[in-house]
PDB file of N, CA, C and O in Angstrom:
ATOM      1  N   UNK A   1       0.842  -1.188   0.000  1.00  0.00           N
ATOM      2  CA  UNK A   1       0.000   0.000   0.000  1.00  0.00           C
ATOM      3  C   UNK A   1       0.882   1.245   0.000  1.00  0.00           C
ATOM      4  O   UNK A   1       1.886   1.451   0.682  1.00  0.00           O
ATOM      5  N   UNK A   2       0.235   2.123  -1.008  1.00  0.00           N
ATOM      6  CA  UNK A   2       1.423   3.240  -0.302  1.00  0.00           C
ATOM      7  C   UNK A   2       0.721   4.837  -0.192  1.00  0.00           C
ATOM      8  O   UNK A   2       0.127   5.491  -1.049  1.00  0.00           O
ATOM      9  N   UNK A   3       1.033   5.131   1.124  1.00  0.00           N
ATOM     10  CA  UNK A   3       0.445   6.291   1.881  1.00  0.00           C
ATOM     11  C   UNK A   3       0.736   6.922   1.628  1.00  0.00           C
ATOM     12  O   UNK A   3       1.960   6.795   1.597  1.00  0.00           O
ATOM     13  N   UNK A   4       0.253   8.407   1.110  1.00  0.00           N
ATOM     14  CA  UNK A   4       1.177   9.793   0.886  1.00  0.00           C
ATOM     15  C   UNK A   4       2.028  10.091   2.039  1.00  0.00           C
ATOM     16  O   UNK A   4       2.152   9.213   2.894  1.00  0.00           O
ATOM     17  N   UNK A   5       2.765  11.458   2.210  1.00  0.00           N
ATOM     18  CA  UNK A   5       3.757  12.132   3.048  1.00  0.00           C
ATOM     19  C   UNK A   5       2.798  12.262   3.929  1.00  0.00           C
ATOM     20  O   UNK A   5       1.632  12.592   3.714  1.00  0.00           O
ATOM     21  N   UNK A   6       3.387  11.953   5.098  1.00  0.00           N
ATOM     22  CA  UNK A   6       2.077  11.791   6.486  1.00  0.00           C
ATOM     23  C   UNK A   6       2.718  13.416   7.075  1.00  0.00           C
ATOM     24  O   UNK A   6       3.825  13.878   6.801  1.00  0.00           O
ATOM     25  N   UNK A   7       1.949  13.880   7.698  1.00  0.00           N
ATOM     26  CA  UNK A   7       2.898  15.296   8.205  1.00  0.00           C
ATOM     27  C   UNK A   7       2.296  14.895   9.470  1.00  0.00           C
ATOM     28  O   UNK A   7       1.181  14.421   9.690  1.00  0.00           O
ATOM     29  N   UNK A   8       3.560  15.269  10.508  1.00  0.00           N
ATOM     30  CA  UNK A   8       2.883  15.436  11.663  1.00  0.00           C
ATOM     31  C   UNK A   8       2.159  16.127  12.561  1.00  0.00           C
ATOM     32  O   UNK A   8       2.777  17.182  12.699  1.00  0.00           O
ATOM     33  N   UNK A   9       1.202  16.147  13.257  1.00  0.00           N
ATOM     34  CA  UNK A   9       0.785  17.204  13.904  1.00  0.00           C
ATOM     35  C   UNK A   9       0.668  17.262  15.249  1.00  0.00           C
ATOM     36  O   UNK A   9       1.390  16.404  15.757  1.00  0.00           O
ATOM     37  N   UNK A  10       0.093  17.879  16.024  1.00  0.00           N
ATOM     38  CA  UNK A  10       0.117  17.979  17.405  1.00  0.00           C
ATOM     39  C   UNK A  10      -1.762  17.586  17.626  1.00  0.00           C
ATOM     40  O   UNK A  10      -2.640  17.919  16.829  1.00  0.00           O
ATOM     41  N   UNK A  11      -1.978  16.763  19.004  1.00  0.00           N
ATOM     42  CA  UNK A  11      -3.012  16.588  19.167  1.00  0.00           C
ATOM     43  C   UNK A  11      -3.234  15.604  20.050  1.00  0.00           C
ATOM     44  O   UNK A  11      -2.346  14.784  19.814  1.00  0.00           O
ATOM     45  N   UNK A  12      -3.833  15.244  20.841  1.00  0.00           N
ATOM     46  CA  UNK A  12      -4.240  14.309  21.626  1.00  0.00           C
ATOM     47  C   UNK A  12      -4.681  12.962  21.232  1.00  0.00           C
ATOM     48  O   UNK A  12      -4.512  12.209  22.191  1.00  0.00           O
ATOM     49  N   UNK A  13      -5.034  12.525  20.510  1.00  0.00           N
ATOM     50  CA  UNK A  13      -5.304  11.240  19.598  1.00  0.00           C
ATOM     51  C   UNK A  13      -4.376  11.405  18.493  1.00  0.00           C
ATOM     52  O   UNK A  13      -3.360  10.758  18.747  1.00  0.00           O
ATOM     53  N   UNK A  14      -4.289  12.044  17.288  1.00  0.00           N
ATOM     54  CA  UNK A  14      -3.691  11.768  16.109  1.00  0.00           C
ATOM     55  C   UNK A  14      -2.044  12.077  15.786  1.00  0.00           C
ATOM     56  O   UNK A  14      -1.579  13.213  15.689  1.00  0.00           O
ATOM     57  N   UNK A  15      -1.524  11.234  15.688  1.00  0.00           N
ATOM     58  CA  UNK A  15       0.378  11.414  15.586  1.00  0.00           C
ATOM     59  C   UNK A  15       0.168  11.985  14.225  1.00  0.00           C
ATOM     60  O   UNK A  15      -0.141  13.171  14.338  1.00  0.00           O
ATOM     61  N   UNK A  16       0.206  11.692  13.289  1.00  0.00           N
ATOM     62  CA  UNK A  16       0.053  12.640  12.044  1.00  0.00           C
ATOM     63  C   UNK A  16      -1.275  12.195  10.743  1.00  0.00           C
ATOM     64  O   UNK A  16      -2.059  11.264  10.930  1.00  0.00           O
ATOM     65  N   UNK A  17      -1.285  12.965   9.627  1.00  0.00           N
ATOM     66  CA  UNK A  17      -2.047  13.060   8.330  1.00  0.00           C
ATOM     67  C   UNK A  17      -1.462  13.047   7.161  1.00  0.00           C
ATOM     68  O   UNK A  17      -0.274  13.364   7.094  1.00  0.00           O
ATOM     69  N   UNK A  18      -2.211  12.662   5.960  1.00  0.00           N
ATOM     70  CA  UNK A  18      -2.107  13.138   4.934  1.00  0.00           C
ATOM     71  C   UNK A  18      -3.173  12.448   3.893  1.00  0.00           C
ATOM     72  O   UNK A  18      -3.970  11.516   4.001  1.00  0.00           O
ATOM     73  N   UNK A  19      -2.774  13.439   2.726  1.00  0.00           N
ATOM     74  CA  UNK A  19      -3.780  13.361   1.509  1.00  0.00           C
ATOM     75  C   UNK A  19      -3.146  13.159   0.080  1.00  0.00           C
ATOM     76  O   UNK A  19      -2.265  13.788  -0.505  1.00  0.00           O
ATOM     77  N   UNK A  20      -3.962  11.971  -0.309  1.00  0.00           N
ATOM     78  CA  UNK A  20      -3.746  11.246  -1.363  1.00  0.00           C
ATOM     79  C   UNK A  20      -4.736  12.055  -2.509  1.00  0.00           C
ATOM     80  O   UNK A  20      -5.881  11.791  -2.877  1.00  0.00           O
ATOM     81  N   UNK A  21      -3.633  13.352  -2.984  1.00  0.00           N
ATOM     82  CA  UNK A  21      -4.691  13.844  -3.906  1.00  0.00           C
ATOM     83  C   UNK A  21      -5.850  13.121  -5.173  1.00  0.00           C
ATOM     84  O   UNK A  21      -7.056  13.284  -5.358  1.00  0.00           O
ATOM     85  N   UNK A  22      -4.677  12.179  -5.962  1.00  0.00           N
ATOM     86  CA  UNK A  22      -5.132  11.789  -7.302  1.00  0.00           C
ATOM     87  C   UNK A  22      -6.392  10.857  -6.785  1.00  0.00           C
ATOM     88  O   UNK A  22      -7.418  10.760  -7.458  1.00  0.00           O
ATOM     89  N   UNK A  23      -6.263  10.372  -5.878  1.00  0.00           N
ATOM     90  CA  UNK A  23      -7.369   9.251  -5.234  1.00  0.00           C
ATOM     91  C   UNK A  23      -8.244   9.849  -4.002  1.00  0.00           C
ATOM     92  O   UNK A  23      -9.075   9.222  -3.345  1.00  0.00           O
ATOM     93  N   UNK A  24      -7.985  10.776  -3.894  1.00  0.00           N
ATOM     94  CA  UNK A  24      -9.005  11.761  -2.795  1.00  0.00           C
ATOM     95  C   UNK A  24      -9.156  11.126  -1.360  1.00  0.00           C
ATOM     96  O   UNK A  24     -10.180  11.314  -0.703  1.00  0.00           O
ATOM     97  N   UNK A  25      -8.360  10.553  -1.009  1.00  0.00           N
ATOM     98  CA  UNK A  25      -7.946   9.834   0.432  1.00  0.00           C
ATOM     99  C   UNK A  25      -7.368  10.711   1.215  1.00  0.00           C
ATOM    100  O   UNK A  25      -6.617  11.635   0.903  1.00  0.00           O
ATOM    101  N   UNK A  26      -7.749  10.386   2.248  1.00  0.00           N
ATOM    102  CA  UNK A  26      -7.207  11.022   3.795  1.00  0.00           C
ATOM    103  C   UNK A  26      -6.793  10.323   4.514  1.00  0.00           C
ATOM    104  O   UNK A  26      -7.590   9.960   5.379  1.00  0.00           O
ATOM    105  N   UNK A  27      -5.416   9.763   4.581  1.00  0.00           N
ATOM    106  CA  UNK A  27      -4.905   9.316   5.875  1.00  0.00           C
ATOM    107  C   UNK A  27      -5.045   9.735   7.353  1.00  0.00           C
ATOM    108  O   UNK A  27      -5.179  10.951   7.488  1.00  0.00           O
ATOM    109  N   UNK A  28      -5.047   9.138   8.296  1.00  0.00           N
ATOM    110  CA  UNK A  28      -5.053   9.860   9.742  1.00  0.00           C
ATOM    111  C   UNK A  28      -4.082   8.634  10.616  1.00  0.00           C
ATOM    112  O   UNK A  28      -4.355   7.438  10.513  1.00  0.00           O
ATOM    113  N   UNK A  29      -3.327   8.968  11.176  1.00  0.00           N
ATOM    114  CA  UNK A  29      -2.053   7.850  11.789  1.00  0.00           C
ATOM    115  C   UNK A  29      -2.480   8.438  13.497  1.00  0.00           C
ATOM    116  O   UNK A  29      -2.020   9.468  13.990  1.00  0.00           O
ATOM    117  N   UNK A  30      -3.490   7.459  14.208  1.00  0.00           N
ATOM    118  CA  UNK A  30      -3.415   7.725  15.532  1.00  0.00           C
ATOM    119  C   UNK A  30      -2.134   7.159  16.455  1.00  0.00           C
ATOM    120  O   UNK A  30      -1.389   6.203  16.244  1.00  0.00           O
ATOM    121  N   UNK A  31      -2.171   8.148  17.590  1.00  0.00           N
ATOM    122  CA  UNK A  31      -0.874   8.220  18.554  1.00  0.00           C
ATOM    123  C   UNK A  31      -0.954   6.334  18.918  1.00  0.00           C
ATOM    124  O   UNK A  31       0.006   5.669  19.308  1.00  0.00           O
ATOM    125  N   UNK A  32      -1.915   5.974  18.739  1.00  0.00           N
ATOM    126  CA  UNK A  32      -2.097   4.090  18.917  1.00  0.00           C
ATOM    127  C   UNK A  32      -1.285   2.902  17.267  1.00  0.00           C
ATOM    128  O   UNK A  32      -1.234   1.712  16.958  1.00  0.00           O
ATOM    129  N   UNK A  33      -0.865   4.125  16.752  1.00  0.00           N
ATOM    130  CA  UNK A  33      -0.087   3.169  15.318  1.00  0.00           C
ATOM    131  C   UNK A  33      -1.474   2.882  14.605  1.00  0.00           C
ATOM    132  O   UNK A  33      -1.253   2.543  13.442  1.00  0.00           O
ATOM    133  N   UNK A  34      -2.916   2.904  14.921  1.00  0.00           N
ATOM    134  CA  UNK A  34      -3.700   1.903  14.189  1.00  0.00           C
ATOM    135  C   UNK A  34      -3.625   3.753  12.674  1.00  0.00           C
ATOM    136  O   UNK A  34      -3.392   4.958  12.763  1.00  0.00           O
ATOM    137  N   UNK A  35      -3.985   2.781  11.594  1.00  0.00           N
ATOM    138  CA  UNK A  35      -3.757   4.422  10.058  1.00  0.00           C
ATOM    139  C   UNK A  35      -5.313   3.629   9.583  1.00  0.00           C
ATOM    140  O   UNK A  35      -5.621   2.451   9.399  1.00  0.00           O
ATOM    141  N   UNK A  36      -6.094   4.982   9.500  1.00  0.00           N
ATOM    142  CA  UNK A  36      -7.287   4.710   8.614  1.00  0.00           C
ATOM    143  C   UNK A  36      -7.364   5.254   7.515  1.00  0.00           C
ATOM    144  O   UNK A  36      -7.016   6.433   7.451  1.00  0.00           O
ATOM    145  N   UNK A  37      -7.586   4.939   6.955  1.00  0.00           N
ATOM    146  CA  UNK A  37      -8.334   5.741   4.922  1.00  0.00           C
ATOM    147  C   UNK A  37      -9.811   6.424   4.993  1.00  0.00           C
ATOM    148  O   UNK A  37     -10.745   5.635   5.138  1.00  0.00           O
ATOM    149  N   UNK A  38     -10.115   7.801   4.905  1.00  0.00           N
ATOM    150  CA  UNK A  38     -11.257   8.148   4.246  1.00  0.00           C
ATOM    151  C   UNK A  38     -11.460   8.190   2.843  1.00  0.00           C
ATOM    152  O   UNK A  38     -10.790   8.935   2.129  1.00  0.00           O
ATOM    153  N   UNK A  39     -12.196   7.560   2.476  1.00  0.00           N
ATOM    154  CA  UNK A  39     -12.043   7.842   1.000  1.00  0.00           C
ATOM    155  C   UNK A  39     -13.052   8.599   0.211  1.00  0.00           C
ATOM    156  O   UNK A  39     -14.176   8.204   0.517  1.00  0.00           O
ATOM    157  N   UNK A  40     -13.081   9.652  -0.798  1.00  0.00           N
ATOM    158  CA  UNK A  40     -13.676  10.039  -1.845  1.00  0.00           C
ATOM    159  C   UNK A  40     -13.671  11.821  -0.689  1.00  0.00           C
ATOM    160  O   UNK A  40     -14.743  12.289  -0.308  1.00  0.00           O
ATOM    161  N   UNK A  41     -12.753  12.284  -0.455  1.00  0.00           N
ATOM    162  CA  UNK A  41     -12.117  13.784   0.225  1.00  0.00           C
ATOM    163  C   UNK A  41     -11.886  14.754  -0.660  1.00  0.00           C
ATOM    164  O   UNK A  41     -11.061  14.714  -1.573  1.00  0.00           O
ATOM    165  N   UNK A  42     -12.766  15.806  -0.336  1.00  0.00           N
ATOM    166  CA  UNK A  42     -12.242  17.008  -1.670  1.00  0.00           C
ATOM    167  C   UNK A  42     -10.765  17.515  -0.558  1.00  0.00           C
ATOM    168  O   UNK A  42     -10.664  17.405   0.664  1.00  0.00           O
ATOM    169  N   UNK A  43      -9.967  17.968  -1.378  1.00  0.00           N
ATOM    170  CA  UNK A  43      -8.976  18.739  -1.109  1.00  0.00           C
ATOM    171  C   UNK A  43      -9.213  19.774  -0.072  1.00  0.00           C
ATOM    172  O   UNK A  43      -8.664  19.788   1.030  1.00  0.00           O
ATOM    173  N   UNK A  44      -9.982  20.546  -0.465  1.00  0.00           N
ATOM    174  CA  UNK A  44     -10.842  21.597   0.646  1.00  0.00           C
ATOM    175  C   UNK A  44     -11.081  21.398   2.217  1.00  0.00           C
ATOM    176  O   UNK A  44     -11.045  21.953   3.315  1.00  0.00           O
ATOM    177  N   UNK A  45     -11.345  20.234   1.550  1.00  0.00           N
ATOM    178  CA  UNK A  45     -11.737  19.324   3.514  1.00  0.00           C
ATOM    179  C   UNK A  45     -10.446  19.087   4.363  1.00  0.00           C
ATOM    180  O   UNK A  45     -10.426  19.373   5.560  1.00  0.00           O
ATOM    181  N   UNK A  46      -9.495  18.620   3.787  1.00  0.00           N
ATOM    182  CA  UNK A  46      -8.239  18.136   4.038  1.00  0.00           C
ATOM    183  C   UNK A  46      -7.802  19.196   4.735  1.00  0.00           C
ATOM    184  O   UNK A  46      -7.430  19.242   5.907  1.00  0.00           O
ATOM    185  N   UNK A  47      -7.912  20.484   3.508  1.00  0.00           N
ATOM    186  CA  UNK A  47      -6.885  21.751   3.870  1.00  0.00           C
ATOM    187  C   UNK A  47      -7.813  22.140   5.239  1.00  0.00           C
ATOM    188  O   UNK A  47      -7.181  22.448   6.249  1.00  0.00           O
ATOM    189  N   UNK A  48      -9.021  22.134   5.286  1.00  0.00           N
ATOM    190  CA  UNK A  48      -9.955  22.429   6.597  1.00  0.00           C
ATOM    191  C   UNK A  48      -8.998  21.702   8.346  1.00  0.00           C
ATOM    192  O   UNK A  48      -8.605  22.032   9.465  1.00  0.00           O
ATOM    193  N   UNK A  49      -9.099  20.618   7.426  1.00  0.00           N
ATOM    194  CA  UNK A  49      -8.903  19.528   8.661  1.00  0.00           C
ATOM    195  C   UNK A  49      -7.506  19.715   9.190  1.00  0.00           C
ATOM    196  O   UNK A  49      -7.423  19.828  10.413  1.00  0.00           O
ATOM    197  N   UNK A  50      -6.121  19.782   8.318  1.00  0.00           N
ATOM    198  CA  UNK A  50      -4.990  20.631   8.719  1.00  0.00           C
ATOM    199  C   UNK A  50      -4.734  21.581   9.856  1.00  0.00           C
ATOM    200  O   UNK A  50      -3.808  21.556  10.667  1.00  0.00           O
ATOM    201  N   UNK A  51      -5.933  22.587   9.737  1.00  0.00           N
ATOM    202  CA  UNK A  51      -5.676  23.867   9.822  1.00  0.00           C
ATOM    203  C   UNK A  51      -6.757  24.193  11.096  1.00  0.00           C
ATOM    204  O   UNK A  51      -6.879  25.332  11.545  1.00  0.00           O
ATOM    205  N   UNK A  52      -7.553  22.984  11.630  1.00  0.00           N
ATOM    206  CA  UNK A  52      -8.868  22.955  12.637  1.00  0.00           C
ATOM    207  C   UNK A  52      -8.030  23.185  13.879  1.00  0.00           C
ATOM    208  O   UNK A  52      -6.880  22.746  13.876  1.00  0.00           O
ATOM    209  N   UNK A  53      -8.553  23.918  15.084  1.00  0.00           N
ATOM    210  CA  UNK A  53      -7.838  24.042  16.090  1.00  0.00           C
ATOM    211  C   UNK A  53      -7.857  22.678  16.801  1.00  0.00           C
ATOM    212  O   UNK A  53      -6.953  22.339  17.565  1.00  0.00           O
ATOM    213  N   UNK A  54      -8.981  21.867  16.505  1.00  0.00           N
ATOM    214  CA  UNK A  54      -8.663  20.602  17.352  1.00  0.00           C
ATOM    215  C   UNK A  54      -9.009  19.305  16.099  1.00  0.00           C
ATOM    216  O   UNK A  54     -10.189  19.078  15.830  1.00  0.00           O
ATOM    217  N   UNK A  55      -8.336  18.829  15.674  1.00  0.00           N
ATOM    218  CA  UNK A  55      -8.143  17.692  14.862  1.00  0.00           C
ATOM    219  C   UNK A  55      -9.154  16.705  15.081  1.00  0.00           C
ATOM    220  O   UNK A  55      -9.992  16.517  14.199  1.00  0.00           O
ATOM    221  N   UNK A  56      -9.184  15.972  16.272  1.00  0.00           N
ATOM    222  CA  UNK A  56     -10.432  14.886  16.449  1.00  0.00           C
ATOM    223  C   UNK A  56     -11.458  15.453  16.983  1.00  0.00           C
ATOM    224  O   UNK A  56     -12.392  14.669  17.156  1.00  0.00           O
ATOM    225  N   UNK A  57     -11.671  16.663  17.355  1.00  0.00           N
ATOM    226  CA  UNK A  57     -13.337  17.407  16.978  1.00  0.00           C
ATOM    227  C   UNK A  57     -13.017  17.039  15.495  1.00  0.00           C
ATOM    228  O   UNK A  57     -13.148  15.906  15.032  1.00  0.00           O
ATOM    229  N   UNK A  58     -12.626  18.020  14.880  1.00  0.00           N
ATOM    230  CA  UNK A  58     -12.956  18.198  13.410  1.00  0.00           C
ATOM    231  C   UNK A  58     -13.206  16.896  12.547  1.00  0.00           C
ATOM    232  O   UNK A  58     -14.212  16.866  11.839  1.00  0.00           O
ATOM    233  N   UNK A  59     -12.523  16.048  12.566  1.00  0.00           N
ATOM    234  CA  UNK A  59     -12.330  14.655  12.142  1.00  0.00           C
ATOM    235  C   UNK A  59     -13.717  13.964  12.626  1.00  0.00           C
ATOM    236  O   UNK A  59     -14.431  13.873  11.627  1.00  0.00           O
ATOM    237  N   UNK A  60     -14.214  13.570  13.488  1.00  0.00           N
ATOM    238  CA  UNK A  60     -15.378  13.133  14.033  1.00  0.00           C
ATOM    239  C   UNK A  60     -16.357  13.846  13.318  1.00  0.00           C
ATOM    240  O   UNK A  60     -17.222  13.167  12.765  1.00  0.00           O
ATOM    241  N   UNK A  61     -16.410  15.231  13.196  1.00  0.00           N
ATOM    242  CA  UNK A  61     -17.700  16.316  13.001  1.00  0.00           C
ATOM    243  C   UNK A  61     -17.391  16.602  11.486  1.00  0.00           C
ATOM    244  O   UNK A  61     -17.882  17.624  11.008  1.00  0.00           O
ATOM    245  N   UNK A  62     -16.717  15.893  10.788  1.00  0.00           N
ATOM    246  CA  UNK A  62     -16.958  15.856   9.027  1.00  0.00           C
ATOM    247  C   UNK A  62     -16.177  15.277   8.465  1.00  0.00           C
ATOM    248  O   UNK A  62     -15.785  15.619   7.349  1.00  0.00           O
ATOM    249  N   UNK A  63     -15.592  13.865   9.329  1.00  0.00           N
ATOM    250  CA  UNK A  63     -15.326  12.838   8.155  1.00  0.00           C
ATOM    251  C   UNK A  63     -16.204  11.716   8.689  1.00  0.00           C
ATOM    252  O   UNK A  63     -17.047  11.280   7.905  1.00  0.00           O
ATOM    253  N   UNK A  64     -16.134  11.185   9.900  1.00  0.00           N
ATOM    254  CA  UNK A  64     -17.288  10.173  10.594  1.00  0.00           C
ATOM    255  C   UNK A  64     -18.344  10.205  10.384  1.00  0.00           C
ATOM    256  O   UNK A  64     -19.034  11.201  10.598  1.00  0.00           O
ATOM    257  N   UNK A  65     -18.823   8.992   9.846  1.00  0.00           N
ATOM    258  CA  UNK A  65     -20.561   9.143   8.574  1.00  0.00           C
ATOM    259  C   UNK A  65     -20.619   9.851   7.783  1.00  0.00           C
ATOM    260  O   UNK A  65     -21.686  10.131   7.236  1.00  0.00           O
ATOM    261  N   UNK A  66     -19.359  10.430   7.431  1.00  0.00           N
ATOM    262  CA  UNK A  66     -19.493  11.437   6.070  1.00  0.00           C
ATOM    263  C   UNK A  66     -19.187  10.188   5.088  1.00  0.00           C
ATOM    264  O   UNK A  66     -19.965   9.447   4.487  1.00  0.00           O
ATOM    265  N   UNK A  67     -17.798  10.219   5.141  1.00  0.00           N
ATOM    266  CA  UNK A  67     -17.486   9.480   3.984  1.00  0.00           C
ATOM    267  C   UNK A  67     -17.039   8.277   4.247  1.00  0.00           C
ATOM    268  O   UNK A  67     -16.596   8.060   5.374  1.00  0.00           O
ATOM    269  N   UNK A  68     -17.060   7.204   3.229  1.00  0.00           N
ATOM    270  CA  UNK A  68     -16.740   5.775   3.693  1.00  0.00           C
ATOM    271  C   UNK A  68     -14.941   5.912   4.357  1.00  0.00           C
ATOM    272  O   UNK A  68     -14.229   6.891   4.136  1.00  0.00           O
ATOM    273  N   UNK A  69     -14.569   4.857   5.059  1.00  0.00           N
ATOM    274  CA  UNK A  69     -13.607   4.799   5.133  1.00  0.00           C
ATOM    275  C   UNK A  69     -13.166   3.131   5.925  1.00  0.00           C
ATOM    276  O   UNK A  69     -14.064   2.430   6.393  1.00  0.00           O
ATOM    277  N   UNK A  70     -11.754   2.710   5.962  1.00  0.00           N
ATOM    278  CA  UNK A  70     -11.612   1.706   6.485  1.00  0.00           C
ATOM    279  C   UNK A  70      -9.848   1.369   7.353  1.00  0.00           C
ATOM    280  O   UNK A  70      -8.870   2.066   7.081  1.00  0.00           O
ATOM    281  N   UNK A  71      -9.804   0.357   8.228  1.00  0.00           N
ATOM    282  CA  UNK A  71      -8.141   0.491   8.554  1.00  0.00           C
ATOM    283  C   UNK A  71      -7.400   0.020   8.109  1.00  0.00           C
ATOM    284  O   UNK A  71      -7.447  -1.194   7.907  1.00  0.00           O
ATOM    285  N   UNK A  72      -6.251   0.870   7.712  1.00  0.00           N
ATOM    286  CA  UNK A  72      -5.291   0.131   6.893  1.00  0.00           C
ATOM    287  C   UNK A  72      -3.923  -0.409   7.532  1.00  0.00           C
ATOM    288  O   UNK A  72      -3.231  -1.268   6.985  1.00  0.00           O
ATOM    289  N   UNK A  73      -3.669   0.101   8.558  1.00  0.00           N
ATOM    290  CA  UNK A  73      -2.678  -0.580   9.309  1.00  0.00           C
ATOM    291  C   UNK A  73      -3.070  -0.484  10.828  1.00  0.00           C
ATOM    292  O   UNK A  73      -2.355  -1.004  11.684  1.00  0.00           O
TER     293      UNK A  73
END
């Protein structure tokens, strides 16, 4: 499998992110090692989710039941 550039961030659950433009995926790498896939992510959302003052609010409140997703490691 191969994951885009994960960047890291600061946060209480999530060690780092990233986005698989050509395939519209969102990685998320929790501080637990487990990495999930959202899939079918506009860019927009991503850059949202980056830039949210709290990451797993934001993540919960518009990717959870938004869009499919599953774990990949």
């Amino acid at each position: 499998m191969n994951t885009p550039e994960m960047i890291l961030v600061s946060s209480s659950n999530i060690a780092s992110i990233g986005y698989d433009e050509q395939n519209q995926e969102v990685y998320v790498q929790f501080l637990n090692n487990t990495l999930y896939k959202y899939k079918g992510v506009p860019i927009h959302k991503f850059e949202n989710f980056k830039c949210a003052p709290s990451l797993g609010s934001y993540l919960h409140r518009n990717f959870k039941n938004v869009y499919p997703y599953e774990k990949v490691g």
